[in-house]
Structure formats: structure tokens, C-alpha cells
C-alpha positions in Angstrom: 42.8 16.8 7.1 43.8 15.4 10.4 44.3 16.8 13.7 45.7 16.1 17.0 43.9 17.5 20.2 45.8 17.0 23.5 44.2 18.6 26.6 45.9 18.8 30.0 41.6 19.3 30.7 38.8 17.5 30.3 36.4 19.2 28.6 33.0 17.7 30.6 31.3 18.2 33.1 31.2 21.9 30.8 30.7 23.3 34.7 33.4 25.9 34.5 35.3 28.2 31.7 38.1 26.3 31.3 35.8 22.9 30.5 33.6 25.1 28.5 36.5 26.3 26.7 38.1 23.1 25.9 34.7 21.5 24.5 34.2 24.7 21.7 38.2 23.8 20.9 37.1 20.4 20.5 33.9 20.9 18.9 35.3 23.8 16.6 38.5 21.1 15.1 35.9 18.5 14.2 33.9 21.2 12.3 37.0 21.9 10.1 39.0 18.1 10.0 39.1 14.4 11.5 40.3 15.0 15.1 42.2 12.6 17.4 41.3 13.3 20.9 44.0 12.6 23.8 43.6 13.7 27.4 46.5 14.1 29.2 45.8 14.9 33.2 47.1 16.0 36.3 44.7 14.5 38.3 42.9 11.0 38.0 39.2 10.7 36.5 36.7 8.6 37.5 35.1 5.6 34.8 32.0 7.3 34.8 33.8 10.7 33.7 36.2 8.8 31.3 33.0 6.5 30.0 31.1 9.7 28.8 34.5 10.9 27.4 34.9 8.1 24.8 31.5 7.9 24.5 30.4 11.5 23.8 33.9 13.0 23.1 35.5 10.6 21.7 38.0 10.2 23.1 40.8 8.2 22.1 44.1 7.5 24.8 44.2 9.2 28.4 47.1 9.4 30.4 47.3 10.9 34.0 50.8 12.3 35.0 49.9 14.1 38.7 51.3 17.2 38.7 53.8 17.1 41.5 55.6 14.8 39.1 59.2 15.9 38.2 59.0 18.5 41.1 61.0 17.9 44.9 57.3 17.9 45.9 56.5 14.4 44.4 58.1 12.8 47.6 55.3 13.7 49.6 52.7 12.8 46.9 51.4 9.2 48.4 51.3 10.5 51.9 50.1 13.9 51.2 48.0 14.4 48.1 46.2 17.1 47.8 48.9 19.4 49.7 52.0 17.6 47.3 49.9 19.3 44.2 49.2 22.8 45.6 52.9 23.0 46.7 54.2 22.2 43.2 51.9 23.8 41.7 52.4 27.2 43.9 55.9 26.7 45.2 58.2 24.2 42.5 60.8 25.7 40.1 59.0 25.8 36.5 61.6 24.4 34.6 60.6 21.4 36.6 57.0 21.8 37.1 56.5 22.1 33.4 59.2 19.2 32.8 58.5 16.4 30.1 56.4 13.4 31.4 58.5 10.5 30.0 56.1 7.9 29.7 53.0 9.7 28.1 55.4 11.5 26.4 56.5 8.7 24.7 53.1 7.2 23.7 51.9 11.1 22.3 54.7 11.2 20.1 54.6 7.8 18.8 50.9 8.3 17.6 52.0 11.1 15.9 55.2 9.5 14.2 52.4 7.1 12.9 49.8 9.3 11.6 51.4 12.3 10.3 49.1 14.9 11.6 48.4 17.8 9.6 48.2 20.0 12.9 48.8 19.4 16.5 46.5 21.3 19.2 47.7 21.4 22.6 45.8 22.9 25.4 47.8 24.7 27.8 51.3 25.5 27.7 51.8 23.2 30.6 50.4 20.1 28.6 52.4 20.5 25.6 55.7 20.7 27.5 54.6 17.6 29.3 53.4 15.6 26.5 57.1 16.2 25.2 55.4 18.4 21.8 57.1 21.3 21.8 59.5 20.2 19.0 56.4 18.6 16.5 55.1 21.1 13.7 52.8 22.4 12.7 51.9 23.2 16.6 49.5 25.3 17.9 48.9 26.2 21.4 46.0 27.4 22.8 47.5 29.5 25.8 44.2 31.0 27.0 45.5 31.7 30.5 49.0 33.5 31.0 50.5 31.3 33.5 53.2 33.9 34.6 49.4 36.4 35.4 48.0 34.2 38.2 51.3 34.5 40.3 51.8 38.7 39.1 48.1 39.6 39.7 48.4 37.9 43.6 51.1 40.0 44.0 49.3 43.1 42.4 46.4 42.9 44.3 48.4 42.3 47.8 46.1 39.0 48.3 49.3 37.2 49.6 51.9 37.7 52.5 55.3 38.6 52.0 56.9 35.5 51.8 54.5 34.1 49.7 54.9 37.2 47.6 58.4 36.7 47.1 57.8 33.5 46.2 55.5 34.6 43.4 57.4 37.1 41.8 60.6 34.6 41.4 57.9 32.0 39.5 56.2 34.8 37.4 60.3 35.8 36.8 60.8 31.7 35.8 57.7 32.4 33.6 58.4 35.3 31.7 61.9 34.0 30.8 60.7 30.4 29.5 57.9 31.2 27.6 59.4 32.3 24.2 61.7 29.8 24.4 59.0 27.2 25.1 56.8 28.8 22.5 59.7 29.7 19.9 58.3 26.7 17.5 54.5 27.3 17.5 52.5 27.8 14.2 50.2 29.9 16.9 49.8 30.7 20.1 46.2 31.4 21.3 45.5 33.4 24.2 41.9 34.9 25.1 42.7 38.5 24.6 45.1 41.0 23.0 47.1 42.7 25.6 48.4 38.9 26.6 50.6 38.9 23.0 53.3 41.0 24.7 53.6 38.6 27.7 54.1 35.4 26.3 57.3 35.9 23.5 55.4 34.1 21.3 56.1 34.6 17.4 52.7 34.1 15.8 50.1 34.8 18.7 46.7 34.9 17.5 43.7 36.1 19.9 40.8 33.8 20.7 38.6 35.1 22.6 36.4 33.0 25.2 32.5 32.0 23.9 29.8 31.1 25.9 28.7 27.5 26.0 25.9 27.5 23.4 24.5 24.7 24.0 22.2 26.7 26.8 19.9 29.1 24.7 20.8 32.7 24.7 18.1 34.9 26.3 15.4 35.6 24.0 15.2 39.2 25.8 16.8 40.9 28.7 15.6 40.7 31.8 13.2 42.7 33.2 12.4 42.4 37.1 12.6 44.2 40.3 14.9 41.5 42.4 17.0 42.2 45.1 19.4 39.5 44.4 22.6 40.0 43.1 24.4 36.6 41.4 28.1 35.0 41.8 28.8 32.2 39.6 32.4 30.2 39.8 33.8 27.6 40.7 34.4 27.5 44.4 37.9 25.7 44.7 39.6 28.6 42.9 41.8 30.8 44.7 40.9 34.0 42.9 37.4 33.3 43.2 37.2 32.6 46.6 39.8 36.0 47.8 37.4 38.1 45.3 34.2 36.7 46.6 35.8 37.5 50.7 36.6 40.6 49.7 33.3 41.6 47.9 31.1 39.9 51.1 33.7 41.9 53.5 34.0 45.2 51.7 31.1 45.8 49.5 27.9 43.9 50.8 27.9 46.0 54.0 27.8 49.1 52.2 24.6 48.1 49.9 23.1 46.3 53.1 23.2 49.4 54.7 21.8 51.7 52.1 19.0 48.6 51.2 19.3 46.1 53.9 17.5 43.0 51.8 19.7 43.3 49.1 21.2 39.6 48.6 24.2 38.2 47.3 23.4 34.4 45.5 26.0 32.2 44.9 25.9 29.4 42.7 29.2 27.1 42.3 30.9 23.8 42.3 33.7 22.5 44.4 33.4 24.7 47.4 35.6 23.9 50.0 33.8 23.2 53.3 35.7 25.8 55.5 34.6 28.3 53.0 31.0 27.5 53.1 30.6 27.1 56.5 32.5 31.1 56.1 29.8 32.1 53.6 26.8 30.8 56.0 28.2 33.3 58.5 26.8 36.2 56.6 23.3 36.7 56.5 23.2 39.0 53.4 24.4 35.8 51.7 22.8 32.4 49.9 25.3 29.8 48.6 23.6 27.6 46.9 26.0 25.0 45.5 26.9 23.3 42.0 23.0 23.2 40.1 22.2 21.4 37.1 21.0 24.2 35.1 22.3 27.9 35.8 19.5 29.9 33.9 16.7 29.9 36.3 19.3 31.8 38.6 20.0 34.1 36.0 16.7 35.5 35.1 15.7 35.3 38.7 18.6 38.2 39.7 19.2 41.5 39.2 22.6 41.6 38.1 25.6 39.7 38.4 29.0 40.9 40.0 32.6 39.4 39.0 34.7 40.7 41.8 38.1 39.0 40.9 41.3 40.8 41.6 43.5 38.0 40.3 44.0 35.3 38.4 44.7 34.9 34.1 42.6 35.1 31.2 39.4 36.5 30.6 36.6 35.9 32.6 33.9 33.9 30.9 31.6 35.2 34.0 31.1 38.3 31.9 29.7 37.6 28.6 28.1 34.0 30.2 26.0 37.1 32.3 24.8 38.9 29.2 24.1 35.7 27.3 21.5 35.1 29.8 20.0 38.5 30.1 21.3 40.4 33.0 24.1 42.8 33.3 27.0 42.6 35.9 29.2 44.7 37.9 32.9 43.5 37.7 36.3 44.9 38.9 38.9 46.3 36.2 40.6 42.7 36.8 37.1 40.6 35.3 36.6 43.6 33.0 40.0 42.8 31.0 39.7 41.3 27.5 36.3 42.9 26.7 37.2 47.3 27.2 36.7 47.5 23.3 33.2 45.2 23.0 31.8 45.9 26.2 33.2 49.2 27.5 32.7 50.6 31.0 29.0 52.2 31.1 27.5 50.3 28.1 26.5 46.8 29.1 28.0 46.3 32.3 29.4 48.8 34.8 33.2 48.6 36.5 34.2 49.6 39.7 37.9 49.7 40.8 37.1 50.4 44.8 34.7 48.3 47.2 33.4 51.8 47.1 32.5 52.0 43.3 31.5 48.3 43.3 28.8 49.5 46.3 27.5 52.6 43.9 27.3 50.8 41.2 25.3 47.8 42.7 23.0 50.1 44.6 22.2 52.3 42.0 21.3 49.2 39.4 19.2 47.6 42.7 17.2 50.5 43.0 16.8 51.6 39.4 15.7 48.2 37.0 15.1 50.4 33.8 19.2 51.0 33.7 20.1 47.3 34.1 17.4 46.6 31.4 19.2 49.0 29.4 22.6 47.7 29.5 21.9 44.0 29.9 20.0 44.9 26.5 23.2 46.3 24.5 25.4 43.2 26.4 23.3 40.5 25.2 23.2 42.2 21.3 27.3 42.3 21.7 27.5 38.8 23.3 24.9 37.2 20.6 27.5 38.6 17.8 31.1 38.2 19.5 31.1 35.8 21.6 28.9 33.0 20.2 30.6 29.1 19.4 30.0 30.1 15.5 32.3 32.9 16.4 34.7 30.6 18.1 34.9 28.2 15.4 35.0 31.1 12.6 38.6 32.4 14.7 39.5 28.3 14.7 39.1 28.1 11.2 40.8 31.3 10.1 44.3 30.4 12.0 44.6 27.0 11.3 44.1 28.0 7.4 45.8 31.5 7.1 
């Protein structure tokens, strides 16, 4: 058997979900068949970056098509980079922003009109429309993040103005009406959990849920200490991260600090913008610490972890990458979604809908380490078992063979 892989991300550095996600695809196809590797990119690598790729990954052709390509927003791309690619990204029509790439269209489909794959992978909606592979069979489309979501959920949680909201609302509207078309030829549609099957049209969804990276060892035990500290990890440079973290620091940090005033809130992440950490330094209940080479030390050295995300898509890898490592976490309803039926509310981690429930929650977990121990202790048994890379692979297998 062969198979095609195109990813609209590369899949190292591993330093967020959606890498980590995109290696265990990778990883998981050349468990079951020969796999063809093709990275097709918004945004340019660097040789070192591309080196490790072939070298490690293997892979095979990379094409870079930046994504204000095909939008009005491309006239500005030269002058203006970075604010050309946020604009189409946030502002351009879909039917454009999602329009075919010509030229690495071209190239994609003539591999595959000489080898005759046996499955095509694509992952991303956006990638396969502009690798021009929405027409190939058999296709399969790992989805994982509900595009039409990140706009909805901004609206939902009020983290944009009015204008901006209307703005949203008309590209999650573009959304929901080109999905099922754009999906209308897939052999599967993967998304991370089950409630996203009604969203995307699709005729054959099949729910793949997000794994841990597995290449960092699973806690042998939970852990047991009396910290103080309280752990973030994300990367920086996404909205939704950044508007939960605010709101967490603005909302539900003074409340613990008040009730145990050397409570501390660690963050650990890549790609933080520099306004925002010079906003973080501000607050003295608060250590950003940056991108670090290895996240475990920070693990076993906190209490718990909190995932207070209002918006964005998916399922939040935050949550069982927590339990993995031995502590529990206290997350919104938003970074809860995707695990209610593994992990429910109470057993494992503890939700909290209101700055004022996320507060009670943390305080009473700072001040009482035999109940973290507890449900870190059931979250790690339900991570080990569901959310493992042999589980991945074992969901891989089963759709590509049923």
C-alpha cells in the first residue's frame, strides 16, 4: 500500500498541538503503508527546519503558497507581510482564501497521476483545497479543527468588537455553507471530537481524537507536592490563548491572590509576542518563562494546570498533555469540549464556567494537595488508555481499512 500525506503544517519542532498532531498522522501512515510526504505551506521554512524534515521526516517535495495568495489582501503582501496574512486570514472571502494554488497544485496532482496512490491524506481542509485534491479518491481529510469554530466561538465569547463581530459571523456563514460541498467527495473526514460531525456536512466523518506526543514518557505516578504554582502551557502567538490567558490573569488570579497571596501563575510558551510579554511582566502573581526544551520538569514542579480558553476549534491537547504528566488542570467548558465522556467534570480535572468557579476551583486544589493527587490519579489512568499514539494509530488503521 501507498499513501500520500500533504500537510498545510509541518509536523517539527513537535512544540505545539497542531505539530504534535501532524507527526502521530505521519508516524501512524507509515505504521500501516509506504507513505509519500509533501508539505505544502503558508509560510516559508528555514534550511535548517526543511533539513531535519527530509532528514528525519522524510520528506519528499515542499511547496510554500503564502496565504494571502488568491485573496485582495495579496497586494499588500511584499510591503506588509505579516499584517497581508492576518487580514486574509481574518478578513478575505473563503471561497478565495481557500482557493486552489495553481502552481503546487499542479505539481501535487501530477505525483499522484504517476503513482496511483492507494489513499490520499490531506491535513487541513484549507490544504486540500489548495493543493487542488478535492476531486482525487480515495481522500481523506483530517479536519481536526472546525474552521467555521474559531470565527463562532470569538463571537460567542464576546472577545471581539462589533465590527469585527460582524465580520466573523459572515466568514463562519461562508464556512458552514462550503464545507459539505468541499467535503462532498471524502472517503473520511477526521475531526478531534464527536459533536464537530454535525458542523462540517461531511458524509463519512470519523472521530480522531487528539494524543499526546509519546515520545516524552508518561508519568510513572501522579504528582504529589504542596506547590503554589499553577501552570499555562501554549503557544503564545495564538489569539485564543493569549484573550484566555488576559482574562484568566485579569479575572481569576486576583481572586486566588487574595484568598492565598503567593499563589503563582507559570507560563511556559513559544512565540510570544513582545507587547504581550512585556503585559505579562506587569503582574506580579505571574512568571512567563518562555519556549523550554523539555516541558516536564514544569509539570511535576506545579500544582495543577489551568486551560482557560474561551475560543478557538478543536480539542485542546493542553488537557490530556496535563494528565499525561501527572497533574490535574482546571479548564473552562470551551478547553473541556471533546473529553465530557472520558474525563467528566469532577473526576480528573475540574471545570469552571465563571472567573468565579475557575477561582474556587484553583483555590480549593492549592490548599488541599490530597484532591489534586486524587484526580490527577484517575486522569493519567484515562490518558495512558485513550489518548496514547498506539491509540491514535489503532483509530488510523481502523478508517483507512473499514
Amino acid at each position: 500500500m501507498r499513501i500520500l500525506y500533504v500537510s498545510g503544517i509541518s509536523p517539527f519542532p513537535s512544540n505545539n498541538g497542531g505539530r504534535q498532531r501532524t507527526k502521530l498522522i505521519l508516524e501512524g501512515l507509515r505504521e500501516i503503508a509506504d507513505v509519500d510526504f509533501v508539505l505544502h505551506s503558508g509560510w516559508p521554512l528555514d534550511e535548517n527546519t526543511l533539513g531535519t524534515l527530509r532528514a528525519e521526516f522524510g520528506l519528499t517535495d515542499y511547496y510554500v503558497t503564502p496565504d494571502p495568495v488568491g485573496t485582495i489582501f495579496e497586494a499588500i503582501l511584499d510591503a506588509k507581510p505579516a499584517l497581508s496574512y492576518r487580514w486574509a486570514r481574518e478578513y478575505a472571502s473563503r471561497q478565495n482564501y481557500y482557493s486552489e494554488a495553481l502552481e503546487a497544485a499542479s505539481q501535487i496532482n501530477a505525483r499522484c497521476d504517476r503513482n496511483h496512490y492507494d489513499f490520499i491524506v490531506v491535513r487541513y481542509l484549507r490544504c486540500a483545497c489548495r493543493s487542488g485534491l478535492l476531486h482525487r479518491t480515495p481522500l481523506i481529510i483530517d479536519i481536526d479543527d472546525v474552521d467555521s469554530d474559531f470565527f463562532n466561538s470569538a463571537v460567542e465569547a464576546r472577545q471581539v468588537g462589533w465590527l469585527k463581530s460582524l465580520m466573523y459571523s459572515r466568514q463562519a456563514r461562508q464556512l458552514s455553507r462550503l464545507m459539505p460541498q468541499w467535503l462532498n467527495n471524502t472517503k473520511r473526514a477526521w475531526i478531534s471530537k464527536a459533536e464537530d460531525a454535525a458542523k462540517i456536512g461531511a458524509p463519512h466523518p470519523w472521530v480522531l481524537p487528539n494524543a499526546v506526543d509519546t515520545d516524552r514518557p508518561a508519568a510513572e505516578n501522579p504528582v504529589a507536592n504542596t506547590s503554589l504554582e499553577m501552570l499555562f502551557v501554549g503557544a503564545l502567538h495564538w489569539g485564543p490563548n493569549q484573550m484566555g490567558l488576559r482574562w484568566f490573569v485579569d479575572a481569576v488570579l486576583p481572586l486566588i491572590a487574595r484568598e492565598i497571596p503567593s499563589a503563582k501563575l507559570r507560563i511556559v510558551g513559544s512565540a510570544c509576542p513582545d507587547e504581550f510579554s512585556r503585559w505579562l511582566a506587569d503582574h506580579p502573581n505571574v512568571a512567563y518563562v518562555g519556549e523550554v526544551p523539555d516541558v516536564a520538569p514544569y509539570y511535576r514542579a506545579s500544582a495543577f494546570s489551568v486551560v482557560p480558553v474561551h475560543s478557538g476549534a478543536g480539542s485542546h491537547i493542553k488537557v490530556p498533555e496535563s494528565l499525561y504528566q501527572g497533574i490535574t488542570c482546571v479548564c473552562t467548558p470551551y478547553g473541556h469540549r471533546g473529553y465530557e465522556a472520558t474525563i467528566p467534570n469532577g473526576q480528573g480535572l475540574l471545570v469552571g464556567a465563571t472567573a468565579e468557579d475557575m477561582a474556587t476551583h484553583c483555590i480549593d486544589l492549592l490548599r488541599n494537595p490530597a484532591k489534586r493527587l486524587e484526580l490527577a490519579e484517575f486522569g493519567l489512568n484515562v490518558t495512558k488508555r485513550k489518548y496514547t499514539k498506539a491509540a491514535f494509530i489503532s483509530g488510523i488503521r481502523q478508517s483507512l481499512l473499514e
